[in-house]
N, C-alpha and C positions, 0 to 999 in steps of 0.2 A: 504494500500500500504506500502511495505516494506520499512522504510528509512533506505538506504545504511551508510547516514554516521553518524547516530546510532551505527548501524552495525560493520562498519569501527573502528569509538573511541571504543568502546564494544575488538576490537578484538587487538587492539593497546594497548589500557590498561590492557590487559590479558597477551599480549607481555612483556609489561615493567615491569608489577607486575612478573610474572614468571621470566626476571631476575633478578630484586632487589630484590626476596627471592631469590634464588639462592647465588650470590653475598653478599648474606645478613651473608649467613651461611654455606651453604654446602661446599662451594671454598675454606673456612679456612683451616680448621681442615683436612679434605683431601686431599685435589688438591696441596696446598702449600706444604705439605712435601713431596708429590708423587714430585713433579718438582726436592728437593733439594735430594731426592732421584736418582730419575733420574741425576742429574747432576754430582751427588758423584759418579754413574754409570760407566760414561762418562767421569769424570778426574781424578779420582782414582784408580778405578780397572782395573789393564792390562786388555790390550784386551786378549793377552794370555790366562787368567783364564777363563774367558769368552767361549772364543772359543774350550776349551779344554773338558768343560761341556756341555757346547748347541751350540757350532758352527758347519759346513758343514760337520767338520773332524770327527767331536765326534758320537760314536756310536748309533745308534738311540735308541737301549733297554738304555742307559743312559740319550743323550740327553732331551728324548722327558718326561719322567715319571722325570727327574729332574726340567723341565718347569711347570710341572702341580704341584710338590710339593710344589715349589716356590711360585706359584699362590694362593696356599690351604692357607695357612697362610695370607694372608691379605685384609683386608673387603674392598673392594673398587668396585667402578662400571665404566662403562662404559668412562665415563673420565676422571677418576684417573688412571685408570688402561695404558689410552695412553702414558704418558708421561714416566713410569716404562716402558712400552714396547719399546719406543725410546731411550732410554739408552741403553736396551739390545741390540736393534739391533745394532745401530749404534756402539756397543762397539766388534760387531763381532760375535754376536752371529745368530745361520743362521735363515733364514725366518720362516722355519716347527716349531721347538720348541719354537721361540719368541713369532709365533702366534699361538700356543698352551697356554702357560703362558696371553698371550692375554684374550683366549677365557674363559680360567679354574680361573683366579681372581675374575672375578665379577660373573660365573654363581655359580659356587661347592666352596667358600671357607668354611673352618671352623664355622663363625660367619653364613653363610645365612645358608648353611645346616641346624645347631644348632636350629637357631631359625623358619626356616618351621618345620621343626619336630616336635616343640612346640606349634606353630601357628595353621599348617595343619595337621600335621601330615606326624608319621614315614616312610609311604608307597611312599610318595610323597618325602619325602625326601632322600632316598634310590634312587630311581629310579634318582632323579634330577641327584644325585653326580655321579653313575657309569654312566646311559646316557651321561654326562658332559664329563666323564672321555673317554670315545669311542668315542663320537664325538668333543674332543678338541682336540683328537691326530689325527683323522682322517683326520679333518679341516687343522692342521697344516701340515700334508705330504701331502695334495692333492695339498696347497699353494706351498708348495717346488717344487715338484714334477712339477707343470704349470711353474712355474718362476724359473727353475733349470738353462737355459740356460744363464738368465739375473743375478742370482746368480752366476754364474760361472764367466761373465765377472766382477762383484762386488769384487770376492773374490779373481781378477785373481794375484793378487800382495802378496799373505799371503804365509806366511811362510810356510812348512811341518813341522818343529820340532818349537819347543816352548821352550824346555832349561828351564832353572830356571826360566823363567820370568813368569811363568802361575803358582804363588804361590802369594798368596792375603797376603803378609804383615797383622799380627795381629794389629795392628793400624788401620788400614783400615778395618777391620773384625768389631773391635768396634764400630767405626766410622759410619760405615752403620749401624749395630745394632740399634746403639742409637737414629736415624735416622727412622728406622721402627721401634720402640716401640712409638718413637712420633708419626709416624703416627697411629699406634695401639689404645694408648691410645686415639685420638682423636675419635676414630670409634666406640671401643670397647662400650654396653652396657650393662654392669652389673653394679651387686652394690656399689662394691668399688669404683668405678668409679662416679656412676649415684647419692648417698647418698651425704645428704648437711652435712660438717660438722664443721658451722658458716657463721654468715651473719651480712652483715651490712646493714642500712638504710639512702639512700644519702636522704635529705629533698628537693625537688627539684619539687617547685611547677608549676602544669600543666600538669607534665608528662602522667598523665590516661587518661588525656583530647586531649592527642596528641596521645596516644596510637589507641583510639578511629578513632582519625581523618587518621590515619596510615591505620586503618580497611577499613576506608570505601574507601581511595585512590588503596587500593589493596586487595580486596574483596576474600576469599580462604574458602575453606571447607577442615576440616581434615581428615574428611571420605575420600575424594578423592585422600590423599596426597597433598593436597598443605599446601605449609607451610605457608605461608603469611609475610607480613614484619611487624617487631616489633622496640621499640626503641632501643634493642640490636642492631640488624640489622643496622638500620639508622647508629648507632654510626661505625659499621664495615665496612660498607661501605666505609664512610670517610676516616678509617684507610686506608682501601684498597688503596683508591685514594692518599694516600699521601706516600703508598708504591710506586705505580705506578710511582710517580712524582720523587721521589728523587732515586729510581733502576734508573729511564732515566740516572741521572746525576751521577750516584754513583758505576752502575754495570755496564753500558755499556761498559766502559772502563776499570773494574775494575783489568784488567790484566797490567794494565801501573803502577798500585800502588791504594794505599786505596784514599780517600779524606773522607769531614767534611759527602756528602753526603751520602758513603758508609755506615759510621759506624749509621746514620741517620736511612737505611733503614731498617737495623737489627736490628735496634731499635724496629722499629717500628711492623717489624716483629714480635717480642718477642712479647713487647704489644698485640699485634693483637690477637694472639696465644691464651697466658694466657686470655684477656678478652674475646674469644670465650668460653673455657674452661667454667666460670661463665655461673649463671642460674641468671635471673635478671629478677624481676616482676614487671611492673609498680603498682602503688598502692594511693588511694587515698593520700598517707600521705607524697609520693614520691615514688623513687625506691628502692625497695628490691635486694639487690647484694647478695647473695647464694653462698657462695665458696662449693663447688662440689668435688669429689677425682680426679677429672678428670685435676682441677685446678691443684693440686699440683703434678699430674702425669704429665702432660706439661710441668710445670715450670720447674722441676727435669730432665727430658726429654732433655730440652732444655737446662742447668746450664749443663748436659755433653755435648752435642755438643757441648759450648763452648767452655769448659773446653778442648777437644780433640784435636778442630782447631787451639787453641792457644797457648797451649805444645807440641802436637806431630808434628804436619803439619808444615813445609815453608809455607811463604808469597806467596810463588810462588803456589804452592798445592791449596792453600785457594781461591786464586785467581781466578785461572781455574775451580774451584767447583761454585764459582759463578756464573763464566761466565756462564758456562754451562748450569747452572740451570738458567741464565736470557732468555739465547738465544732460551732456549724449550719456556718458558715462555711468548717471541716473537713472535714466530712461531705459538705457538699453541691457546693463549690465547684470541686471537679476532674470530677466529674459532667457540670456545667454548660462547664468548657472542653471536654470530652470531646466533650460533643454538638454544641456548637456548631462546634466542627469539622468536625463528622461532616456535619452539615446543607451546612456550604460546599464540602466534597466533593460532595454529592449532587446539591445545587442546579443545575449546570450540565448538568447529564444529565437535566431535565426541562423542556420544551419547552413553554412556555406555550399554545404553536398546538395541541398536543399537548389542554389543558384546555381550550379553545375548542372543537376538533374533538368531543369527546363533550361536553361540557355547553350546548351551543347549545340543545339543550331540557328540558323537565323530567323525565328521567327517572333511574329509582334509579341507571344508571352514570352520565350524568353528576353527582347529585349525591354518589358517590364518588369520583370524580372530584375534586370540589370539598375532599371531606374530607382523602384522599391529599395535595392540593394543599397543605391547609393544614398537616401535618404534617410536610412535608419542605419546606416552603421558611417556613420560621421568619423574623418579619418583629419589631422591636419594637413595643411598645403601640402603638394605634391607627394603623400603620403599614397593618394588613390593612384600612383604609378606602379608600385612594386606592388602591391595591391592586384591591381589589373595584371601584373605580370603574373602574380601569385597563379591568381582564376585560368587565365589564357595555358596552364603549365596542367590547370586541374582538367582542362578539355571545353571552358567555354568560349565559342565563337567570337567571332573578331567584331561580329558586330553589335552583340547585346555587349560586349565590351566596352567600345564605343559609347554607347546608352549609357553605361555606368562611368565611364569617364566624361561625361559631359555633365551629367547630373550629379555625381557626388560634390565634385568642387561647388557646384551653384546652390545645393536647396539640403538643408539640412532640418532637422525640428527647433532650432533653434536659433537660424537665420531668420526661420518664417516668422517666429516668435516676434521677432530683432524688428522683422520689416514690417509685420502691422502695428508696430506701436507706430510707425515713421508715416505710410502711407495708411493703414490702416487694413482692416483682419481681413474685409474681402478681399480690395485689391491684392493684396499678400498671398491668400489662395489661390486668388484669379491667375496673379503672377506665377507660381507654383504651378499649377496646372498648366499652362504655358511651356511653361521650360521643361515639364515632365514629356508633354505632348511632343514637343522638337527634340526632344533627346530619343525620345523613342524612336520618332521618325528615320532623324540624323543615320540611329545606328543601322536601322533596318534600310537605307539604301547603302550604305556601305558596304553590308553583309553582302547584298547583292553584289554589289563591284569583287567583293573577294568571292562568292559561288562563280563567277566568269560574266553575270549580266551585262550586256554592253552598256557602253557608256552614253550614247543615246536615248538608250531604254532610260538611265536612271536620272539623265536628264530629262527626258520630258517628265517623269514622273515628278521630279520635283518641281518642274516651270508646273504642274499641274494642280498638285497640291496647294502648291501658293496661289496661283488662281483663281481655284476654286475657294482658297481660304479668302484674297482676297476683296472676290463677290460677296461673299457670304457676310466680309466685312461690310461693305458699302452699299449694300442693301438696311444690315441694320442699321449702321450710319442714319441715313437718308429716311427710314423709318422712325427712328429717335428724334429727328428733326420734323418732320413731320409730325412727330405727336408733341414737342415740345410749338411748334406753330400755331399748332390749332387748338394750347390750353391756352394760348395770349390768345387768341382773337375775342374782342371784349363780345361780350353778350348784349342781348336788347333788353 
């Protein structure tokens, strides 16, 4: 007889392990500079400039292929990439190319393409980037196009001209800059980066024997992607927690003026930072601390953004970049614990033999299959490579593959979470459903390309699809306007 509450602890402690590795590591290096990216978004660049490149007004052969450029450049997944996208939008840039830059960060950047090519190969990673590139902009005008009406009242207060004010101040050019290379450096790996070059050894008796004990409170296989929690971890944790505590006291308000608590948290921040950066081995003899290039890319990273907020910017400047960045931070960050929980509950009640069995060939259930897969077992950035290489080695198809690598970097339980607090829970769905539907799609003419279908065939198939999807669109369009007409026409 089954004991449920075996069972229960079993799936509670796959929960909590799944976010203390999370929390442990991934949130660093990523997620905190995506926030103070985003917030730099949000108090420093006119809306003007914004809106002049990707807002409702801006030409779509611009808008929309400056969205996706945007995204190409930086390695991020599915919840790093929300918070950059709540900056753009809320800074006025319109729905269609924000959730394009959405969709094109974590599927097609530079770093994933790079390394499927190298992992899987070139054939897969071609297909990933232009599929990505068709159905990121497709995604993002079909979102406009449905919610044109409720962007319209959104946008009903903006300006027609823009004047001098849609010109990004070079201060401010640097400033973000410096800003995305720390988040870069955090993600990037190669070797200047990944190569140790010196170490020290703290004597700190116990630590292998706690390492151990770490293992077995959060049990992880790396085949699978899990990371597990280490004394690194443990130790960033804590930092995390006493970010958490002293932001309450120090950034909530931090637009009234600085206090002891402010400069407290940026402290600690830095800290956090830099000691993520370190590679740190437990070791019979104590810890091995490994300074990495990655360390002194950070440190450097971060020594100019000081350096920047504290010459070029007002008090007042600085201030509102905090805010900014604490109030996403608010918003989105118990979302993002919420889900990630929820995923390390679920995870062990889906049986990988389970996505082998239907996606061994190419068809639409397995590559649902693939999409389901990549939703509920939430992996960090380019994590869904060895991943997929894993599956592809287990016997499934290249093209529910596909499906799973388009879909896991994009839509997680706890991106979705992230993006309806932002745009709110339907569109979030709506969204969702979207990138579910094109990822299935994606893979399933792929698969065709690798069974031998000609290239013809999978071409019209796709000018067809789109077609039809986009009558389908433009009929409702035109009938939505139509009924929004004929509730203005006054009465007698």
């Amino acid at each position: 007889m089954m004991d449920y509450g075996s069972v229960l602890m079993s799936l509670l402690q796959s929960g909590l392990g799944n976010l203390a590795a999370y929390l442990a590591a991934h949130v660093l290096l990523c997620l905190l500079p995506a926030f103070f990216i985003a917030g730099g978004l949000a108090a420093l660049v006119p809306k003007e400039a914004v809106t002049r490149l990707m807002g409702r007004r801006a030409h779509m052969y611009v808008a929309y292929p400056v969205a996706a450029l945007s995204g190409s450049v930086l390695a991020v997944c599915s919840c790093t990439v929300v918070p950059l996208f709540a900056g753009i939008y809320r800074r006025g840039g319109g729905l269609g190319p924000a959730i394009t830059f959405l969709f094109f960060a974590p599927a097609a950047n530079i770093l994933a393409i790079s390394y499927t090519g190298v992992a899987i190969g070139m054939d897969l990673a071609i297909a990933r980037i232009l599929l990505s590139l068709v159905f990121g902009i497709g995604i993002g005008m079909i979102m406009a196009l449905i919610y044109s009406r409720q962007e319209d009242v959104r946008n009903a207060g903006e300006s027609e001209a823009f004047g001098g004010a849609n010109k990004v101040p070079a201060r401010i050019w640097i400033f973000m800059l410096l800003l995305v290379t720390l988040l870069l450096f955090g993600t990037f790996k190669i070797g200047v980066l990944t190569d140790t070059y010196g170490q020290i050894n703290l004597p700190i008796a116990g630590i292998e024997r706690f390492q151990s004990l770490l293992n077995q409170v959060v049990p992880f296989d790396a085949s699978k992607g899990e990371e597990g929690l280490t004394v690194q971890g443990v130790m960033l944790m804590a930092l995390l927690g006493l970010i958490g505590l002293t932001a309450w006291f120090g950034l909530d308000k931090v637009y009234e003026g600085f206090n002891r608590c402010t400069w407290a948290c940026l402290g600690l921040i830095v800290l956090t930072l830099v000691i993520a950066a370190t590679r740190m081995v437990p070791q019979a003899g104590g810890l091995q601390v490994q300074f990495t290039g990655r360390v002194f890319a950070v440190a450097l990273s971060l020594a100019g953004v000081g350096y920047m907020a504290r010459t070029r910017f007002e008090d007042s400047e600085v201030q509102n970049w905090l805010w900014e960045a604490w109030r996403l931070v608010k918003q989105i960050f118990p979302l993002l614990v919420v889900g990630v929980f929820a995923v390390g509950v679920i995870r062990p009640l889906i049986r990988p033999e389970w996505i082998e069995y239907v996606a061994g060939s190419n068809t639409l259930l397995g590559g649902l299959a693939g999409v389901l897969f990549g939703v509920f077992m939430y992996f960090p950035t380019l994590v869904e490579v060895p991943i997929a290489k894993m599956f592809l080695g287990l016997g499934m198809h290249r093209g529910p593959l596909l499906a799973y690598l388009m879909a896991d970097p994009e839509l997680s339980l706890q991106s979705i979470l992230m993006l309806g607090a932002i745009i709110g829970r339907r569109r979030a769905v709506v969204y969702a459903a979207w990138v579910g539907l094109f990822s299935l799609f994606a893979g399933w003419l792929y698969g065709l390309w690798v069974d031998g279908t000609s290239v013809l065939v999978i071409a019209a198939l796709l000018m067809g699809f789109l077609g039809l999807l986009a009558g389908g669109l433009w009929l409702a369009h035109r009938r939505m306007g139509r009924e929004v007409a004929s509730a203005t026409v006054p009465t007698r």
